[in-house]
C-alpha positions as CSV (number, residue, x, y, z in Angstrom):
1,X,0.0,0.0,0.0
2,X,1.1,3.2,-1.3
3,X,2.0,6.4,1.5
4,X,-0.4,8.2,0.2
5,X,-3.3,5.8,0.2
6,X,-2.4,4.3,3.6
7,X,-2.9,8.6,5.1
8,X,-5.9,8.9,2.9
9,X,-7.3,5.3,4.7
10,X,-6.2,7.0,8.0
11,X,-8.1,10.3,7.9
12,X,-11.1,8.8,6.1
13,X,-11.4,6.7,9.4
14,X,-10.4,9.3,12.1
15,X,-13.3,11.2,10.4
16,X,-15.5,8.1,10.5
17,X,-14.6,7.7,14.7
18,X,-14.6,11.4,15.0
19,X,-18.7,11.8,13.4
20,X,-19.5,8.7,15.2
21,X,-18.6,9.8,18.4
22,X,-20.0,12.9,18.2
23,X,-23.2,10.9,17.0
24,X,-23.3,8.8,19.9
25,X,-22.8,12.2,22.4
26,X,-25.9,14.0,20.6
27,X,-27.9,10.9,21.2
28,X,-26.7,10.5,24.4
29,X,-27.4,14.3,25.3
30,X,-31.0,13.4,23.6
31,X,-30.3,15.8,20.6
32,X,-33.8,15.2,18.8
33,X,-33.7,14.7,15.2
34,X,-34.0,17.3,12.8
35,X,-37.3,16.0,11.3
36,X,-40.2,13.8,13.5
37,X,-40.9,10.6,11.5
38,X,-44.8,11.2,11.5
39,X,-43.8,14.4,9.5
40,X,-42.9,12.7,6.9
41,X,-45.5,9.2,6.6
42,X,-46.9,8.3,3.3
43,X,-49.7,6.1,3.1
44,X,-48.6,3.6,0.6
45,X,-51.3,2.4,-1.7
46,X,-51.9,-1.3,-2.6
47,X,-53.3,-2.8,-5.7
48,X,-55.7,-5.4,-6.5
49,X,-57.4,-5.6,-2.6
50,X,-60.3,-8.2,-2.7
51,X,-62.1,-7.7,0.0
52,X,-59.3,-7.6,3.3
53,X,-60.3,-6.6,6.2
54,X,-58.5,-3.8,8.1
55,X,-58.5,-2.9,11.5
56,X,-60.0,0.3,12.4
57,X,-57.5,1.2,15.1
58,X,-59.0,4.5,16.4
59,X,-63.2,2.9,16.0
60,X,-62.1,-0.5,16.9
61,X,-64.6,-1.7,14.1
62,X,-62.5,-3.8,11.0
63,X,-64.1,-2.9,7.8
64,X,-63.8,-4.1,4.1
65,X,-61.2,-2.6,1.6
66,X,-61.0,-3.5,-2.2
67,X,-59.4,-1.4,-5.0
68,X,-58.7,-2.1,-8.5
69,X,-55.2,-2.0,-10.3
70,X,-54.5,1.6,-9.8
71,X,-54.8,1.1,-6.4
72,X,-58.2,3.1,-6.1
73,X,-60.7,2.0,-4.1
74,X,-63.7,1.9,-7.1
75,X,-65.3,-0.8,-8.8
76,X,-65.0,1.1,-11.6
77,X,-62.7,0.5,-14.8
78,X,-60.7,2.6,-17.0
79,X,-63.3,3.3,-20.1
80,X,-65.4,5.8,-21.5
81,X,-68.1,6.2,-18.7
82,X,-69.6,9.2,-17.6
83,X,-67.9,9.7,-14.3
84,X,-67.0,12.0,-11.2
85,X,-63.8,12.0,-9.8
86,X,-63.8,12.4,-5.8
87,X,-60.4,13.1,-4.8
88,X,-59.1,13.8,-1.1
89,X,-58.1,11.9,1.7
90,X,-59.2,9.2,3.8
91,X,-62.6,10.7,4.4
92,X,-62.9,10.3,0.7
93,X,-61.7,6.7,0.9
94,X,-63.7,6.2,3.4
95,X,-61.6,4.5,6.6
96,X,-63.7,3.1,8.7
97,X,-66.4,1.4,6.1
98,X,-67.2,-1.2,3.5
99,X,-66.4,-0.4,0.1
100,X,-70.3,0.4,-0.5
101,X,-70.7,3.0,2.4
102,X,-67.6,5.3,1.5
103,X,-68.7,9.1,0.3
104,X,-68.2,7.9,-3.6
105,X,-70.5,5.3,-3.4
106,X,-73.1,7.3,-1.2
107,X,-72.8,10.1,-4.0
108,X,-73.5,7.8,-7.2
109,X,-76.4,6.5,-5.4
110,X,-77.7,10.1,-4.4
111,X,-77.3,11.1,-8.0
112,X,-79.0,8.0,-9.3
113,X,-81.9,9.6,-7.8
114,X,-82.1,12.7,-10.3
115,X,-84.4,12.0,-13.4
116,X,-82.9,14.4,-15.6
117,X,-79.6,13.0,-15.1
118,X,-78.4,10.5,-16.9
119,X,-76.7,7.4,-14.5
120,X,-73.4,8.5,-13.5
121,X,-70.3,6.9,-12.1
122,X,-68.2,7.9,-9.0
123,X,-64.6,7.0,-9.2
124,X,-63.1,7.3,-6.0
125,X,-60.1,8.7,-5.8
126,X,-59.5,9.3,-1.9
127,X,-56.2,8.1,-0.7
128,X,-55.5,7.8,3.1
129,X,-53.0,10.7,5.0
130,X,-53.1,12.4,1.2
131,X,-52.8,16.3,1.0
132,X,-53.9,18.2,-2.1
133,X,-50.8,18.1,-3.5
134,X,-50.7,14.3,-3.7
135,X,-54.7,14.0,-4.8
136,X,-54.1,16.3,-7.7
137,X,-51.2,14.5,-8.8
138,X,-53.3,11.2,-8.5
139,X,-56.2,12.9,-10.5
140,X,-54.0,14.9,-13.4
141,X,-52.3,11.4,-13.6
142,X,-55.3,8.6,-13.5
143,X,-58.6,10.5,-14.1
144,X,-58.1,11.0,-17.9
145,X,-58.1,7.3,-18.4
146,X,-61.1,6.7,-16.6
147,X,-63.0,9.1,-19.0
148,X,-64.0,11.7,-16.1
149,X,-66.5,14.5,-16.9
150,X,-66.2,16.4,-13.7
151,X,-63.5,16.7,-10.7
152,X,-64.6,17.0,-7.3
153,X,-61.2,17.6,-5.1
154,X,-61.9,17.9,-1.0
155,X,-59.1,19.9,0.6
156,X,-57.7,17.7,2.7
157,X,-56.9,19.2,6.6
158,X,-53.5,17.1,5.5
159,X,-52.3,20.5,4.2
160,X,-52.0,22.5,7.3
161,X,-49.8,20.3,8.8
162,X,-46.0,21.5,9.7
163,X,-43.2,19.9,8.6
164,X,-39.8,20.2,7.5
165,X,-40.3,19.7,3.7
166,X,-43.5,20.2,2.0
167,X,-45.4,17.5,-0.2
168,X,-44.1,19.0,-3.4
169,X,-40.4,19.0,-2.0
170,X,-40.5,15.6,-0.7
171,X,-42.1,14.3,-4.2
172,X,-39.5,16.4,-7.1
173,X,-36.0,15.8,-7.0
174,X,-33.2,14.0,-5.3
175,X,-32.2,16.7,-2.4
176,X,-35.3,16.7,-0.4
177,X,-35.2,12.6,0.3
178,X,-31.8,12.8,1.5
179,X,-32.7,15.9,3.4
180,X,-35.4,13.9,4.6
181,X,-33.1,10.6,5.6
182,X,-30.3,12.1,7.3
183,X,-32.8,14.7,9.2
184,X,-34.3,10.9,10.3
185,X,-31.0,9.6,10.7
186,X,-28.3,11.6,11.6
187,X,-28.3,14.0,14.7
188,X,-25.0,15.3,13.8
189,X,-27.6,17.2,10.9
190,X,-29.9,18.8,13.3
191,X,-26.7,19.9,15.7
192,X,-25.3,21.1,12.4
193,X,-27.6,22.9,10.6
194,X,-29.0,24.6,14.1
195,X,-25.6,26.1,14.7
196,X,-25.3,27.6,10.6
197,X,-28.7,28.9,11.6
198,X,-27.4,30.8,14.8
199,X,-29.1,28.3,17.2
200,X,-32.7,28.5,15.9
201,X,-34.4,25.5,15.0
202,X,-35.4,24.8,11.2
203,X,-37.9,26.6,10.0
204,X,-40.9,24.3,9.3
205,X,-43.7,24.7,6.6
206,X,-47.5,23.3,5.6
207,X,-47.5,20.1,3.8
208,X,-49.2,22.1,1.2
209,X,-48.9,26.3,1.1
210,X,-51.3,28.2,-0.6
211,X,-49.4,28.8,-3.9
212,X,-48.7,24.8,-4.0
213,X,-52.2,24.2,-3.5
214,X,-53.4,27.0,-6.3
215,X,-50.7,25.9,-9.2
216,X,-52.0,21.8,-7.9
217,X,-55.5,22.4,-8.9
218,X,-54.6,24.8,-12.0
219,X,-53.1,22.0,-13.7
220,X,-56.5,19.4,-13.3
221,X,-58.4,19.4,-16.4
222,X,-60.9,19.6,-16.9
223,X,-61.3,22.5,-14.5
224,X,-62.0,21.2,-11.1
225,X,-65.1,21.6,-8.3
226,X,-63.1,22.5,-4.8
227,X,-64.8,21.3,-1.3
228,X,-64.3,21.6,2.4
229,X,-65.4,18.9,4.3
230,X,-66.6,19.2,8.4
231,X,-63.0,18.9,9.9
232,X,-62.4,17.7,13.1
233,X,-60.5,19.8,15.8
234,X,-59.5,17.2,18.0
235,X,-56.4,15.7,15.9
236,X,-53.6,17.4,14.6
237,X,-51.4,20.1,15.7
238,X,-51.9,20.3,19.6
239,X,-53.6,23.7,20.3
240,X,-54.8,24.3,16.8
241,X,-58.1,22.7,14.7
242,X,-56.7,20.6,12.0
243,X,-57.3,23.0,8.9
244,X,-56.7,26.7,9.8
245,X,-59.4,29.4,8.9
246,X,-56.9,30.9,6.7
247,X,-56.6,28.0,4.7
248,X,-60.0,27.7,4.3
249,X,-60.4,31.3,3.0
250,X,-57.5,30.6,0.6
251,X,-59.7,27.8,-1.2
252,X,-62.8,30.0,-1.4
253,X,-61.0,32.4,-2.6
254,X,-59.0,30.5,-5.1
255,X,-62.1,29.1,-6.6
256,X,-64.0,32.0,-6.8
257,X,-61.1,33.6,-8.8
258,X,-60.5,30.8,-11.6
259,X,-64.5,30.1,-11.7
260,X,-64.6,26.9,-9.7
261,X,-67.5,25.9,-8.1
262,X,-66.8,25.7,-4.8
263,X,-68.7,23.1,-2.5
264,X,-68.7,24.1,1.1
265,X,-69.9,21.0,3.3
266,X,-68.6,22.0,6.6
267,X,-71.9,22.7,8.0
268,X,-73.3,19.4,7.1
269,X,-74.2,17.3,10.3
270,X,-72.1,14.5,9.6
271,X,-71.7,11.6,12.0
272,X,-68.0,10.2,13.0
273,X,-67.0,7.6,14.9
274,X,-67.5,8.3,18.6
275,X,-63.5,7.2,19.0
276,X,-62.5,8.6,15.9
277,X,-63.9,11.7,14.8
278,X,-61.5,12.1,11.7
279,X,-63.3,10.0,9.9
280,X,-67.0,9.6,8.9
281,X,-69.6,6.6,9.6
282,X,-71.9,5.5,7.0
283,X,-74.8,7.5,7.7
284,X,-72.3,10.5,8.2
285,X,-71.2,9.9,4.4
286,X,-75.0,9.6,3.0
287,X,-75.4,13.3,4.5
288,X,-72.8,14.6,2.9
289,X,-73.5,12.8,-0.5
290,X,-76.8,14.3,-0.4
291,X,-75.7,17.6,0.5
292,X,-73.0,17.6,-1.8
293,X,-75.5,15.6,-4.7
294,X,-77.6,19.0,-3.9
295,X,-74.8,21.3,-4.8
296,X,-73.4,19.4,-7.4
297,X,-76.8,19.0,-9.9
298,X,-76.8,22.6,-11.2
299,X,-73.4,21.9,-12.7
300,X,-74.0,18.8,-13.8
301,X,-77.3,19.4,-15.4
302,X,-75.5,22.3,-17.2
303,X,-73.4,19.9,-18.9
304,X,-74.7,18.2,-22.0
305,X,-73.2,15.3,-21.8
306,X,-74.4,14.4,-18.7
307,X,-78.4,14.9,-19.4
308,X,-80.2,11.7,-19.9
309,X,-79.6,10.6,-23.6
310,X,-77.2,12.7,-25.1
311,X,-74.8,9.8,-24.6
312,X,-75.1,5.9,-24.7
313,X,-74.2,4.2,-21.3
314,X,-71.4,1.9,-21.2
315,X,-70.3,-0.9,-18.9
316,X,-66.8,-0.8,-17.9
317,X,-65.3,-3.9,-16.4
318,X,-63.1,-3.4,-13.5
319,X,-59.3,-2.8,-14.8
């Protein structure tokens, strides 16, 4: 071995002892780490469910989940259906119930109950812990294959919540995961960055800001329906109601500048599990699928194409 390779072997590992003992002596000192885990969890979704059960941790009731191949929890296939596209979280997806009490399937029955509408389909495209960023991403990237007529996108509380990267950081590029991994991992990148920052913590920042939320929905087409759901104020940030009044001005505002109708259900006397008030029972979705059936049948019977008879029904098998 060469002198000069056997000094570069020798400072590469007094380095390595040097960061590793200052490691241990963070962890020892219970330095936290730069980013909390829950910040960062993604619900990861699963393809081709038939029927499992999963335990409702918070309700304590198991209910039934299927979802077809894009992961969707929807009997319906990829075709040229009329269909709505219900995008949001897991109040969308409906944790808690069967695949026939969720607020999709409650909707496309409360619709079916229109004469001058023609029958429609409800594609539900809730996903579990999803902000808006993520459920417009899922729509721009799914819904024009399923043939959809009209977006309906609930802005999910998911937004407001703090955290070290936001949704759009964590899903472009390479940086933000390895941000994200050795904020997780390494203490020595908390001590670090705190002392380049004179002391002060890092700064955190909604899952979703406003301007990430405006250009998310912009790029839906066609142009989207925006809700607001009844949100909960017992989860979330501690001292703060899940979805901040400023955030909620921000959607009404946003719609009612590009033209969006907006669909305000937070009024709606929706019932929720009595141990887990995040999420709504079955007769808590069928009030809000009539409410928001209510709001929705001025648009829809606007649009040609969905009156009775302008266009042919067709069955889609599920993809």
């Amino acid at each position: 071995m060469s002198p000069r390779l056997r000094k570069a072997l020798f400072t590469a590992l007094t380095a390595l002892v040097v960061v590793g003992g200052a490691e241990l002596a963070l962890r020892a000192a219970g330095t936290p780490p730069a980013y909390v885990r829950t910040d960062l969890a993604r619900w990861t979704p699963k393809s081709f469910m038939r029927d499992v059960q999963l335990p409702n941790t918070q309700a304590g009731v198991p209910f039934t989940v299927s979802t077809n191949g894009d992961a969707l929890r929807t009997p319906h296939g990829r075709g040229e259906g009329l269909r709505i596209w219900l995008g949001g979280d897991s109040t969308v997806f409906g944790w808690g119930v069967d695949d026939t009490q969720t607020l999709p399937a409650a909707l496309e029955r409360a619709l079916a109950g229109f004469p001058e509408l023609r029958a429609l389909q409800v594609v539900n495209g809730g996903q579990p812990s999803a902000s808006t960023w993520m459920a417009a991403r899922l729509a721009r990237d799914l819904a024009p294959a399923y043939g959809v007529d009209l977006t309906v996108m609930f802005v999910p509380y998911h937004d407001d919540f703090p955290t070290m990267l936001s949704d759009r950081e964590y899903l472009e590029g390479p940086l933000p995961p390895l941000r994200a991994f050795l904020g997780l991992r390494w203490r020595g990148f908390a001590a670090l960055t705190r002392a380049l920052r004179g002391g002060r913590s890092l700064g955190l920042t909604p899952r979703v800001p406003d301007a990430d939320r405006a250009e998310a929905l912009a790029a839906l087409s066609p142009a989207p329906a925006v809700g607001l759901l009844p949100t909960p104020s017992t989860l979330g940030v501690p001292g703060e109601t899940n979805r901040s009044a400023a955030t909620e001005a921000a959607v009404r505002t946003l719609a009612e500048d590009e033209g969006w109708l907006f669909v305000d259900l937070r009024d709606v006397d929706a019932g929720v599990f009595p141990t887990d008030t995040a999420h709504f029972t079955a007769e808590g979705n069928a009030a809000l699928a009539a409410a928001l059936a209510e709001a929705l049948r001025p648009r829809l019977g606007a649009m040609p194409e969905m009156l009775r008879g302008e266009r042919p029904a067709q069955e889609v098998e599920p993809r």
